[in-house]
C-alpha positions as CSV (number, residue, x, y, z in Angstrom):
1,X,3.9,19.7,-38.0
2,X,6.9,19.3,-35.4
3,X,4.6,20.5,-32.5
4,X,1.8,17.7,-32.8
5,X,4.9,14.9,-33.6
6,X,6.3,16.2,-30.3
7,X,2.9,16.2,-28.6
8,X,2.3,12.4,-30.0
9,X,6.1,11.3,-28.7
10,X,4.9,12.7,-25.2
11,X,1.2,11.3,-25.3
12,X,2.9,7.8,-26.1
13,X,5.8,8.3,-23.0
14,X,2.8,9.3,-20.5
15,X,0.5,6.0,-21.9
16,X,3.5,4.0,-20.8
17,X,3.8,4.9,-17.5
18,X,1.6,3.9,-14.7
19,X,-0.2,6.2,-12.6
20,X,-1.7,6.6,-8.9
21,X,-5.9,5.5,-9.2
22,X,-7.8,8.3,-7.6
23,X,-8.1,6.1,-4.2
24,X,-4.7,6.1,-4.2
25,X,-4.1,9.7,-4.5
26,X,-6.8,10.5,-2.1
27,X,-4.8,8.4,0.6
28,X,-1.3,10.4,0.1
29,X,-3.7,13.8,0.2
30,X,-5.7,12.5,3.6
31,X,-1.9,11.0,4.7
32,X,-0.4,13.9,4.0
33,X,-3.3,16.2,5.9
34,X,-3.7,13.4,8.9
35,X,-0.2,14.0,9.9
36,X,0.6,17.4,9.5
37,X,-0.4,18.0,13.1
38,X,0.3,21.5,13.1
39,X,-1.6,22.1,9.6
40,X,1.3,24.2,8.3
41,X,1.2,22.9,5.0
42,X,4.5,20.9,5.8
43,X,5.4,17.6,7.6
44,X,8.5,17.6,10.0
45,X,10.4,14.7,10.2
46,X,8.4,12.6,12.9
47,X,5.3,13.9,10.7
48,X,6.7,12.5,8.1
49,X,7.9,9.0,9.2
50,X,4.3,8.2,10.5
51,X,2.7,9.3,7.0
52,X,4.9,7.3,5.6
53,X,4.2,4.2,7.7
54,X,0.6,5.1,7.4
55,X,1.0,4.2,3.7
56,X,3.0,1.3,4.4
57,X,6.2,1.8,4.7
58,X,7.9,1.3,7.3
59,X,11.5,2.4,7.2
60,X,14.6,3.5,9.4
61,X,15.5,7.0,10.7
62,X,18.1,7.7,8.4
63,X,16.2,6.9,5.3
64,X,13.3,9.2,6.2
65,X,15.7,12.0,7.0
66,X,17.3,11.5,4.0
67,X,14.4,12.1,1.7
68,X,13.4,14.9,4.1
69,X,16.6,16.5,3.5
70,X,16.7,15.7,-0.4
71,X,13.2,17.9,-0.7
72,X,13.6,20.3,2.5
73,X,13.2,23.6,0.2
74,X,13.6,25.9,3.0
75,X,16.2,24.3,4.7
76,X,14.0,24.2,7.8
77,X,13.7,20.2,8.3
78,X,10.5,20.7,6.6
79,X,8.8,18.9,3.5
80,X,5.0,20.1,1.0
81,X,2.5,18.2,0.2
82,X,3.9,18.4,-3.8
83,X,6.9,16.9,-2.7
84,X,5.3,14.6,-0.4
85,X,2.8,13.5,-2.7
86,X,5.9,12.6,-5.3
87,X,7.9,10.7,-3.3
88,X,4.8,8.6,-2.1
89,X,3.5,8.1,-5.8
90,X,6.8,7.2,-6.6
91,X,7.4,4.5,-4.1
92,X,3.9,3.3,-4.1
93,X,4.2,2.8,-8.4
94,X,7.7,0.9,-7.4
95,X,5.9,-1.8,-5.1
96,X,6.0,-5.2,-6.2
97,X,2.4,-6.5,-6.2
98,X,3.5,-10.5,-5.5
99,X,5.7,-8.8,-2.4
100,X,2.5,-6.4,-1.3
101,X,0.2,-9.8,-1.6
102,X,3.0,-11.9,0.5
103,X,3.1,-9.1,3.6
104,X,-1.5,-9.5,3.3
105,X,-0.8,-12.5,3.7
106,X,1.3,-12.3,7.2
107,X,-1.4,-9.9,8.4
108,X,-3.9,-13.0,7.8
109,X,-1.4,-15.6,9.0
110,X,-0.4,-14.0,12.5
111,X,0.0,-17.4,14.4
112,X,2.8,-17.5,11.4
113,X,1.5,-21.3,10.9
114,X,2.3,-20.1,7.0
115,X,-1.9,-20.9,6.3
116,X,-4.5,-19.1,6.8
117,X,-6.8,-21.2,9.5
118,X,-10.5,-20.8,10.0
119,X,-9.4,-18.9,13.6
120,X,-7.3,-16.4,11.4
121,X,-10.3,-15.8,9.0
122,X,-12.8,-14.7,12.1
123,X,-10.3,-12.8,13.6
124,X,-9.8,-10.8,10.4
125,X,-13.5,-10.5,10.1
126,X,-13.9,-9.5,13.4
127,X,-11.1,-6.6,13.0
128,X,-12.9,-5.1,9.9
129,X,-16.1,-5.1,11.7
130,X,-18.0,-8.0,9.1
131,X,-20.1,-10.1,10.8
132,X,-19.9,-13.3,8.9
133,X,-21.0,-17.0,10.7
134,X,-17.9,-19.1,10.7
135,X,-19.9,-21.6,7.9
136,X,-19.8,-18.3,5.7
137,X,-15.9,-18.6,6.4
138,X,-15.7,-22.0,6.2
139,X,-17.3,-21.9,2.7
140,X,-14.2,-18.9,1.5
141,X,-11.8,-21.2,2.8
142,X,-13.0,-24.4,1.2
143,X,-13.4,-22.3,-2.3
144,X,-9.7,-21.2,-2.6
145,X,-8.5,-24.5,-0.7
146,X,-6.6,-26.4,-3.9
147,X,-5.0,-28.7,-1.7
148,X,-8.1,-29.8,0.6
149,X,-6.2,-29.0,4.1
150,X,-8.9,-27.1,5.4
151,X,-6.7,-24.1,5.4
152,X,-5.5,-21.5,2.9
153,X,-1.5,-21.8,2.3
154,X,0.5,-18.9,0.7
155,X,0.2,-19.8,-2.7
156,X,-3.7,-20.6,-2.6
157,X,-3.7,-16.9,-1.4
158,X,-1.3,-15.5,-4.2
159,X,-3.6,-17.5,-6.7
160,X,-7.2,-15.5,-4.7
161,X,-5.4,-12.4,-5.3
162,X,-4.1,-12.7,-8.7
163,X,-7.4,-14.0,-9.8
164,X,-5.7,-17.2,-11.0
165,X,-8.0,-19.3,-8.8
């Protein structure tokens, strides 16, 4: 009786908290693998720092040495994959969606014009290697476009990607 009340209480605490999809544990793995150059099961510091931004963040020396030290096992400047792949999950469950949409958006907006233009959209296209005709553009623009400017504004975006369009 006490064990399958105590299984229950955990099944409900582990039903609560969100988890990592399977994409996004496959990125920390092939982060994680890309970086550790010298395929000793470990990333060093600079190893680290560039998985990191490789998953998005972007942060400052000390903050990456930091965590390195506050999982360095060995004492060796060195951090696993299981610790690795913690700290990532962690911070990548912590995002805020709205702020991940907002920083999309700047990689859209790079004339920083604060709309996405036609010239943005085919430039974005281009990058990603889809061949699309500019009326193909033209017609995602003019879907999304609430306020008829011709151009998709930060909030016509947040609305795309929230599926509140």
């Amino acid at each position: 009786m006490f064990t399958s009340s105590a299984a229950q209480r955990a099944k409900r605490r582990s039903h609560n908290r969100p988890e990592l999809s399977d994409e996004q544990k496959q990125e920390i793995k092939e982060a994680f693998e890309l970086f550790d150059t010298d395929k000793d099961g470990c990333v060093d510091y600079h190893e680290l720092k560039v998985a990191m931004r490789a998953l998005g963040f972007d942060m400052k020396k000390a903050e990456v040495l930091k965590i390195l030290r506050d999982h360095d096992k060995t004492n060796h400047g060195l951090m696993d994959f299981e610790d690795f792949a913690k700290v990532m999950s962690e911070r990548i469950l912590a995002r805020d969606p709205i702020e991940e949409i907002r920083r999309a958006f700047q990689l859209f907006d790079d004339d920083n014009t604060g709309k996405i233009s036609l010239r943005n959209l085919r430039r974005v296209a281009k990058e990603i290697g889809d061949r699309l005709e500019d009326d193909e553009l033209q017609a995602m623009i003019d879907e999304f476009d609430l306020d008829g400017d011709g151009e998709i504004n930060e909030q016509e975006f947040l609305a795309i990607m929230t599926d509140e369009a």
